[in-house]
C-alpha positions in Angstrom: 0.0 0.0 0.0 1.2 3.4 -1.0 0.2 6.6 0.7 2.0 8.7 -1.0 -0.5 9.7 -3.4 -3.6 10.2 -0.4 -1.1 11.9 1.6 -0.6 14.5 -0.6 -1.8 18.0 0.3 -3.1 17.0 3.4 -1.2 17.9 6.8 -0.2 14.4 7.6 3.2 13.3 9.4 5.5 11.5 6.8 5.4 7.7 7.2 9.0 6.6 9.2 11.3 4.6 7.6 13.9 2.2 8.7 17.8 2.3 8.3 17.4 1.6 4.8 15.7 4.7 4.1 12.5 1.7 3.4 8.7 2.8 4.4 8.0 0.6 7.4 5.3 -2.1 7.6 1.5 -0.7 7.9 -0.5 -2.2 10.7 -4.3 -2.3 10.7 -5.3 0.3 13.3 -9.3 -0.1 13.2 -12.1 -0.7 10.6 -14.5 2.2 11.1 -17.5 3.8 9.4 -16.0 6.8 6.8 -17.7 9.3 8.3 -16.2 12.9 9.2 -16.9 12.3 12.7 -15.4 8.6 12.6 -12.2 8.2 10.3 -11.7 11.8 9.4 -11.8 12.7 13.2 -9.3 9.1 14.1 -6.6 10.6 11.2 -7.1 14.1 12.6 -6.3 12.8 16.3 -3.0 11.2 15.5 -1.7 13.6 13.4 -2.1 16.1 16.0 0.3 13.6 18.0 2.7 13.1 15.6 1.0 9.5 14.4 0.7 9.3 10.6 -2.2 6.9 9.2 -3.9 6.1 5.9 -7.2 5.0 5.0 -7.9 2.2 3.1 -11.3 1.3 0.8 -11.4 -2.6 0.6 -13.7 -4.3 -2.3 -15.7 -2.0 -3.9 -15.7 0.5 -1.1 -13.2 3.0 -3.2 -15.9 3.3 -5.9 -18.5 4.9 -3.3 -16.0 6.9 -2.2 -15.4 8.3 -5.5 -19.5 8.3 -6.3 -21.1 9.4 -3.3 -18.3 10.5 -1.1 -18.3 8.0 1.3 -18.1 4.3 1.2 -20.7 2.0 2.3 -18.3 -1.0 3.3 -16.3 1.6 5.7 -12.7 2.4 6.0 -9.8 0.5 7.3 -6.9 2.8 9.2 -3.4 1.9 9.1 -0.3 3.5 11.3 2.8 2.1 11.2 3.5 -1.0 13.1 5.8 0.8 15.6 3.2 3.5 16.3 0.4 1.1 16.6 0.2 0.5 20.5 0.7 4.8 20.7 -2.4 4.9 18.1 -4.2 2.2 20.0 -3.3 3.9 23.2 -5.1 7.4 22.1 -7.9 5.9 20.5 -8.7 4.3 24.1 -7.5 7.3 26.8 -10.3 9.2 28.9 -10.5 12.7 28.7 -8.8 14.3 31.4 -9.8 17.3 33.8 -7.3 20.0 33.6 -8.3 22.8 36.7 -5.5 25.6 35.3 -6.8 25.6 32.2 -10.9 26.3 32.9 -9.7 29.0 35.4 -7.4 30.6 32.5 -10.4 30.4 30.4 -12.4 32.1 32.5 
């Protein structure tokens, strides 16, 4: 799988590589529905944390991408393989409280 060419344009971090100056090994982050609010949001949240990811359209999900601007079969993240338990870790954290910043907004 190349991202090379979805990557383009879009503020994504570039994929690492490995000694050999070689792309490393995608890993299978989550099947979701493509959906701003699901896959859009998921490769918006690991950018932000330095986490590049792609999405891929198995079967004939691509074409409903291209047709009606979704797919009906969903979308299938992959990070690279040493980023995945990171990925994995932020896709499952709880929100957390921070006191200093409500009272700075205030």
């Amino acid at each position: 799988m190349d991202i090379t060419h979805w990557a383009r344009g879009r503020d994504v971090p570039a994929w690492p590589t490995d000694e050999r100056g070689e792309k490393l090994p995608a890993k299978l982050l989550r099947h979701t529905f493509d959906s701003p609010a699901d896959a859009d949001m998921i490769v918006s949240l690991l950018s932000a944390y330095g986490i590049p990811s792609f999405p891929y359209y198995e079967g004939e999900g691509g074409a409903g991408k291209i047709i009606s601007g979704f797919s009906g079969y969903g979308v299938s993240l992959y990070v690279p393989e040493t980023m995945y338990d990171d990925a994995a870790a932020l896709l499952t954290a709880e929100p957390v409280d921070d006191e200093n910043n409500e009272e700075e907004s205030r």
